[in-house]
PDB file of N, CA, C and O in Angstrom:
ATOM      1  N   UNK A   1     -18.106  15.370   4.464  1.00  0.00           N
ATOM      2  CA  UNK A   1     -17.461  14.087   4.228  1.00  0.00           C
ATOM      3  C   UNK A   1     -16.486  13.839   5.392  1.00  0.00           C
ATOM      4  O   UNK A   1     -15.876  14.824   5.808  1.00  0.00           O
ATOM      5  N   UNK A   2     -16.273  12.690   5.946  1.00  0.00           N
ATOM      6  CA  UNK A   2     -15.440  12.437   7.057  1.00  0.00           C
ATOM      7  C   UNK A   2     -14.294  12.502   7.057  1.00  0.00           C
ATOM      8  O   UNK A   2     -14.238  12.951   5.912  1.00  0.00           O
ATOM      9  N   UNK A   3     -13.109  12.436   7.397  1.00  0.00           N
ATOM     10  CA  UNK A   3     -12.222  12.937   7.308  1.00  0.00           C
ATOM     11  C   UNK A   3     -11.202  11.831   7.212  1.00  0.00           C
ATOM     12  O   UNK A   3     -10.010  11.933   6.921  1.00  0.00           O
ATOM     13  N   UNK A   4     -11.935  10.699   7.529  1.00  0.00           N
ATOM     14  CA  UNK A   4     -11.495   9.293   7.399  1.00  0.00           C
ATOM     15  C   UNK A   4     -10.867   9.093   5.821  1.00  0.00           C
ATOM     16  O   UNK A   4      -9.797   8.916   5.238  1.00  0.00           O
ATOM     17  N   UNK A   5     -12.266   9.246   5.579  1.00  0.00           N
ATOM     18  CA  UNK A   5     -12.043   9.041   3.771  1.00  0.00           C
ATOM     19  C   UNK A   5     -11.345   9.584   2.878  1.00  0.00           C
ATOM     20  O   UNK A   5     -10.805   9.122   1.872  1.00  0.00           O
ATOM     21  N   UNK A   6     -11.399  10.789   3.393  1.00  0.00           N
ATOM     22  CA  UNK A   6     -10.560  11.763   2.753  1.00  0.00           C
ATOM     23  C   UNK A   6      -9.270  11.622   2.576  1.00  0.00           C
ATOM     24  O   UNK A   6      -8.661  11.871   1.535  1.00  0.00           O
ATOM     25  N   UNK A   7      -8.574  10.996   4.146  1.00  0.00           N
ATOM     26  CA  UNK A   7      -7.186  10.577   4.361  1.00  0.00           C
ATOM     27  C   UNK A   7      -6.850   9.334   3.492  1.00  0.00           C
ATOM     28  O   UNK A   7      -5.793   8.933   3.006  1.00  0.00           O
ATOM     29  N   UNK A   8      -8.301   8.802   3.466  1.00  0.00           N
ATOM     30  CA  UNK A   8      -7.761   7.065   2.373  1.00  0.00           C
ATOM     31  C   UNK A   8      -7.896   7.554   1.080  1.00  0.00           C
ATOM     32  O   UNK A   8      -7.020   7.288   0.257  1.00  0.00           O
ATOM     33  N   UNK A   9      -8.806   8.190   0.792  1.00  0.00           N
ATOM     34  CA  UNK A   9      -8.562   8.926  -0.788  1.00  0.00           C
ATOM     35  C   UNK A   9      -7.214   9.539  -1.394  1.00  0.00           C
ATOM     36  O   UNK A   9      -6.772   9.357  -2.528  1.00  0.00           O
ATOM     37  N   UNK A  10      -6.632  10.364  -0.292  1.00  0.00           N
ATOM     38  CA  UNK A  10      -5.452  11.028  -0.669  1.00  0.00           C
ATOM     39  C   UNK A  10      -4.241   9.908  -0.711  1.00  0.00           C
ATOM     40  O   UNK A  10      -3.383   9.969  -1.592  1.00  0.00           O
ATOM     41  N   UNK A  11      -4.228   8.792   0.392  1.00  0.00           N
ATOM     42  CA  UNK A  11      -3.427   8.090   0.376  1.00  0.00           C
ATOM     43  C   UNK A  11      -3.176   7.113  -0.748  1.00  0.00           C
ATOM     44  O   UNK A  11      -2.011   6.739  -0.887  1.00  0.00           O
ATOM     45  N   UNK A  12      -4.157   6.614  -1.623  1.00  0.00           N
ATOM     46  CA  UNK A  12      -4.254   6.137  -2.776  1.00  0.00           C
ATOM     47  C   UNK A  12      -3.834   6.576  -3.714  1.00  0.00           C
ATOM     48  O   UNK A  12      -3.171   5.926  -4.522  1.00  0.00           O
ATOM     49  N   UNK A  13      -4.106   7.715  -3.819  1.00  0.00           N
ATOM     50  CA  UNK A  13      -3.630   8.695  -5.114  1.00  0.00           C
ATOM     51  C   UNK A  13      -2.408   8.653  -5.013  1.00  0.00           C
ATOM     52  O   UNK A  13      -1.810   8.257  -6.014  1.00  0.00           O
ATOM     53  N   UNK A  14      -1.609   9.027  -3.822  1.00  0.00           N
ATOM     54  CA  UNK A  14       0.062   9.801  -3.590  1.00  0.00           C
ATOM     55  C   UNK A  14       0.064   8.442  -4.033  1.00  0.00           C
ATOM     56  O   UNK A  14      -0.048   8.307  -5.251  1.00  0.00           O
ATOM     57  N   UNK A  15       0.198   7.038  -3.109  1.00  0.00           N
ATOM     58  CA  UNK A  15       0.557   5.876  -3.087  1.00  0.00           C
ATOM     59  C   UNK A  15       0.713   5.587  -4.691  1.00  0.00           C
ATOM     60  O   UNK A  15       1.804   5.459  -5.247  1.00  0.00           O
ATOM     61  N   UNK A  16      -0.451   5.511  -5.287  1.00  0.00           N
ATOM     62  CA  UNK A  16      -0.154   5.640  -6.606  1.00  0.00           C
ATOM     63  C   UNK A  16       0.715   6.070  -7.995  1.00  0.00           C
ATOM     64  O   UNK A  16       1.005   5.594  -9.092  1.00  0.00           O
ATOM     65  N   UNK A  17       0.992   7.631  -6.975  1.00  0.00           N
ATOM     66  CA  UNK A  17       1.531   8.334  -8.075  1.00  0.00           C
ATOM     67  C   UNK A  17       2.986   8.134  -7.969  1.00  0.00           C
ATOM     68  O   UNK A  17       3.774   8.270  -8.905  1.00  0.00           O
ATOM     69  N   UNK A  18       3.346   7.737  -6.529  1.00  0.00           N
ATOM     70  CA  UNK A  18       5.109   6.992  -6.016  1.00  0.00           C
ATOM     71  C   UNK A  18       5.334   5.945  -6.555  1.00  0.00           C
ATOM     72  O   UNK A  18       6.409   5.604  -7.047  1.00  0.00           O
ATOM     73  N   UNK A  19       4.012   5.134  -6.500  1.00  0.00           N
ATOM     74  CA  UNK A  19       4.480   3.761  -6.889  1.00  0.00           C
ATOM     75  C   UNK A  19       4.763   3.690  -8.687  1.00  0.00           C
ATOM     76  O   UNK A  19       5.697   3.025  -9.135  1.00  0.00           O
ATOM     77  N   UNK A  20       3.646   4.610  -9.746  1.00  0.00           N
ATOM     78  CA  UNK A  20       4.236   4.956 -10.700  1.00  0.00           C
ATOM     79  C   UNK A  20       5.710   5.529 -11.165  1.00  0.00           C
ATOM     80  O   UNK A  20       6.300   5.411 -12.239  1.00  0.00           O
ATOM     81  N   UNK A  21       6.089   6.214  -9.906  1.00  0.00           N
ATOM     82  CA  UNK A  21       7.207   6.588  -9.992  1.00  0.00           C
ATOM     83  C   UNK A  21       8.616   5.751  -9.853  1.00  0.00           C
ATOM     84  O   UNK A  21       9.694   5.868 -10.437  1.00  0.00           O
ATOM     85  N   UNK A  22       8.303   5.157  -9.173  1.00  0.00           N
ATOM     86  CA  UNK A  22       9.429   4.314  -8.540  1.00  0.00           C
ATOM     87  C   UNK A  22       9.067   2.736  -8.683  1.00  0.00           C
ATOM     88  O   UNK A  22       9.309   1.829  -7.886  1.00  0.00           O
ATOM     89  N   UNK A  23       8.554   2.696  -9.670  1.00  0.00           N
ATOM     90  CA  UNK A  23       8.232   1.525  -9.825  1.00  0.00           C
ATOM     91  C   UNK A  23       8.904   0.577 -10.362  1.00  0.00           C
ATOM     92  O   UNK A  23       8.665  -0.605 -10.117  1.00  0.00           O
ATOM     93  N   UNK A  24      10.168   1.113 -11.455  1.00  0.00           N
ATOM     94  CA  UNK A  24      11.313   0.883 -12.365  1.00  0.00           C
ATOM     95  C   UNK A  24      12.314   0.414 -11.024  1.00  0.00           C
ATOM     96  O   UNK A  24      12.738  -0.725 -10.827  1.00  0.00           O
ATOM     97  N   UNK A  25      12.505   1.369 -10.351  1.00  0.00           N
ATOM     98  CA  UNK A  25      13.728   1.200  -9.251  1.00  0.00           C
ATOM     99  C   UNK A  25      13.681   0.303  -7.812  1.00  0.00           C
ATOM    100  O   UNK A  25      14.480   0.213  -6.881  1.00  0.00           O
ATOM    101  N   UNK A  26      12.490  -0.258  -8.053  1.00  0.00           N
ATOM    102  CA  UNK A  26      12.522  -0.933  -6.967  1.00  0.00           C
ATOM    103  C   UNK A  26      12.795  -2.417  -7.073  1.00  0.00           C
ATOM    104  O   UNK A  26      12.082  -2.796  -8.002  1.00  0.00           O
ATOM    105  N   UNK A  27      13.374  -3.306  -6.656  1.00  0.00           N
ATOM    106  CA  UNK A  27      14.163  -4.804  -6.553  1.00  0.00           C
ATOM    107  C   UNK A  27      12.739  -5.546  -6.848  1.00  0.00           C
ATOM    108  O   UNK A  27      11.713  -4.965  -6.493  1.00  0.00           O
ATOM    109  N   UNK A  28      12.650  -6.861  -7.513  1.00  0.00           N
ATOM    110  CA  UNK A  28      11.698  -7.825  -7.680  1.00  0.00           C
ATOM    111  C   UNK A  28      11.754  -8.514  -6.794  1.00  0.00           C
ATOM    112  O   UNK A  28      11.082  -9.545  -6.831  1.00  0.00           O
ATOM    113  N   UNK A  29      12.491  -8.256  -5.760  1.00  0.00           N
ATOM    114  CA  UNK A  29      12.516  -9.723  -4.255  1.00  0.00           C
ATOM    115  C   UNK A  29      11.769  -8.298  -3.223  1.00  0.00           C
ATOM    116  O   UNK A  29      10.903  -8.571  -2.392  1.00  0.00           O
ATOM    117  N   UNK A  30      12.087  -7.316  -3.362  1.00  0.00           N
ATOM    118  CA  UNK A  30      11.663  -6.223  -2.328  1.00  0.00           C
ATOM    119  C   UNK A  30       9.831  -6.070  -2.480  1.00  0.00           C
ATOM    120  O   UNK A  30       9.035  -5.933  -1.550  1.00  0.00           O
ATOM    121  N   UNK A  31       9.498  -6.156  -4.114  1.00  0.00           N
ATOM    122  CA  UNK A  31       7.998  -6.427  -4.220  1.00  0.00           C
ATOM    123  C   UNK A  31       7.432  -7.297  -3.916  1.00  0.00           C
ATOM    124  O   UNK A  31       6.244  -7.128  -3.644  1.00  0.00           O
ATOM    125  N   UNK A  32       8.076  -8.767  -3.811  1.00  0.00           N
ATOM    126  CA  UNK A  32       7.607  -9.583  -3.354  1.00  0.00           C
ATOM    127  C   UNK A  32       7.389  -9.955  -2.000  1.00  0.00           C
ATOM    128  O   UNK A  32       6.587 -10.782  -1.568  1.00  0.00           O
ATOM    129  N   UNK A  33       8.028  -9.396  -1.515  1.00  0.00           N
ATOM    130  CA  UNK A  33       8.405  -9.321   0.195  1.00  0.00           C
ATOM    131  C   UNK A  33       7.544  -8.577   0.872  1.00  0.00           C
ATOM    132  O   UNK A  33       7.157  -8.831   2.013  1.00  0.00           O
ATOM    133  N   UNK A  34       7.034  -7.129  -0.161  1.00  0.00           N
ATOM    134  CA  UNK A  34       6.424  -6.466   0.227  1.00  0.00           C
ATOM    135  C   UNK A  34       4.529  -6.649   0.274  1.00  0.00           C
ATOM    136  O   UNK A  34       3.782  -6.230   1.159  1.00  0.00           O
ATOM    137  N   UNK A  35       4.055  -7.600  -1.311  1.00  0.00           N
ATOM    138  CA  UNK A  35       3.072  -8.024  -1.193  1.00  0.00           C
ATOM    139  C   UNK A  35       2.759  -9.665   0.612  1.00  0.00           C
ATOM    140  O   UNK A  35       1.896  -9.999   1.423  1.00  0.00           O
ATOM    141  N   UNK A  36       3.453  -9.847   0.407  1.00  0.00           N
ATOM    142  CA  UNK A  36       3.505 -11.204   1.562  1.00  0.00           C
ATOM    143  C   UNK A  36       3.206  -9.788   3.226  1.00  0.00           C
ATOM    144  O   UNK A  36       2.512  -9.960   4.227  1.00  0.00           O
ATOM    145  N   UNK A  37       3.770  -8.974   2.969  1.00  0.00           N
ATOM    146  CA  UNK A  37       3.883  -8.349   4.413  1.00  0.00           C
ATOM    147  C   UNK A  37       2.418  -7.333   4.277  1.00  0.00           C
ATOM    148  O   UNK A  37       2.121  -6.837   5.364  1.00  0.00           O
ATOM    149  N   UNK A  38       1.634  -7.018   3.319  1.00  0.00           N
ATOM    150  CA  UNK A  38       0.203  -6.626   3.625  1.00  0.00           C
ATOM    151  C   UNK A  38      -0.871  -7.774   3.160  1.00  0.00           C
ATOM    152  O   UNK A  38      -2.073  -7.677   3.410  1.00  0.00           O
ATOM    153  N   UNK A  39      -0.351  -8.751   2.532  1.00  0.00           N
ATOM    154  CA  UNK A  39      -0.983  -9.915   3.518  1.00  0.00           C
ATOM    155  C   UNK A  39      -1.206 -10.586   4.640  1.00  0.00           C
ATOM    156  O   UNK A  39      -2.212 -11.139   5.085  1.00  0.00           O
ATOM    157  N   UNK A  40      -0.324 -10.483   4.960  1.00  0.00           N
ATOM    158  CA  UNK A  40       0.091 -10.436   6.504  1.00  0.00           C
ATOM    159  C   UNK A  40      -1.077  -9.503   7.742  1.00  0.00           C
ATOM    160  O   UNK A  40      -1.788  -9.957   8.639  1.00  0.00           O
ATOM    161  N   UNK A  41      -0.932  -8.598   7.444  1.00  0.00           N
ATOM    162  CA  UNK A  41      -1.320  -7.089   7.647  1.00  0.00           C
ATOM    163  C   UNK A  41      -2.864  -7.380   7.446  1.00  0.00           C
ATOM    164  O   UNK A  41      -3.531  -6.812   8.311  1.00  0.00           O
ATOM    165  N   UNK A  42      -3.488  -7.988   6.691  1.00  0.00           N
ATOM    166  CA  UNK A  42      -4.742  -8.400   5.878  1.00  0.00           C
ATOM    167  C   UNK A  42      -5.085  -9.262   6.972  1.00  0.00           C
ATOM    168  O   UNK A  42      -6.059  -9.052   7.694  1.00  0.00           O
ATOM    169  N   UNK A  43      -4.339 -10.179   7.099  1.00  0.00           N
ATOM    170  CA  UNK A  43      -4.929 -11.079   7.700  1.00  0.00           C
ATOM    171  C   UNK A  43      -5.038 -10.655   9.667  1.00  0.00           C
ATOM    172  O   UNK A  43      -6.115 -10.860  10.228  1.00  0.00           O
ATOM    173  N   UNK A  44      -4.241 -10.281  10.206  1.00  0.00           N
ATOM    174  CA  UNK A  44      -4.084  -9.389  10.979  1.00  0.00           C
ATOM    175  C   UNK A  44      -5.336  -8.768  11.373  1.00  0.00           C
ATOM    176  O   UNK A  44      -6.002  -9.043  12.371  1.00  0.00           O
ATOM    177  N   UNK A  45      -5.529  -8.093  10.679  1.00  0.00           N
ATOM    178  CA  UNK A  45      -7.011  -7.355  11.045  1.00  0.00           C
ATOM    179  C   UNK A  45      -7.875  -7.825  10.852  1.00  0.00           C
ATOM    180  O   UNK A  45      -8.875  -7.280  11.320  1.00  0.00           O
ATOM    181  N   UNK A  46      -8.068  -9.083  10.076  1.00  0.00           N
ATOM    182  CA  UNK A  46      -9.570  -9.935  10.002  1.00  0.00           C
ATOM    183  C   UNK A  46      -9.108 -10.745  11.274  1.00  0.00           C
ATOM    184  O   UNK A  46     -10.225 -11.170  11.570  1.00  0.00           O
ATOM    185  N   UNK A  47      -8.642 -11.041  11.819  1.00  0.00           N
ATOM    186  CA  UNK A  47      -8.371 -11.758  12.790  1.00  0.00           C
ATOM    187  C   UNK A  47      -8.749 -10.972  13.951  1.00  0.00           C
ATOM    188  O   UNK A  47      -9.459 -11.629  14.712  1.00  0.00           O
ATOM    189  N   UNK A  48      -8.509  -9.750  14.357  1.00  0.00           N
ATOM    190  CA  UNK A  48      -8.976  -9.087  15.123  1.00  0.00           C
ATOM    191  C   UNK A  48     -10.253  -8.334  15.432  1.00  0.00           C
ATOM    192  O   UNK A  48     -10.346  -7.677  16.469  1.00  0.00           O
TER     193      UNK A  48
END
């Protein structure tokens, strides 16, 4: 298996298991800020 995947597999999970974690403590303007900036990011790379 490539090693690519592996790195996006693991990154999902942790990502996951932080964002379960800290999900209480983080600001409702900081989530929002934060979805707009991997849209951003989204669009970014279809563009390229």
């Amino acid at each position: 298996m490539p090693i690519g995947i592996m790195i996006n597999v693991l990154s999902v999970i942790v990502g996951g298991i932080i964002g379960a974690g800290m999900g209480d403590k983080l600001q409702a303007d900081f989530k929002e800020k934060l979805n707009m900036i991997f849209g951003a990011c989204s669009m970014g790379m279809g563009i390229s």
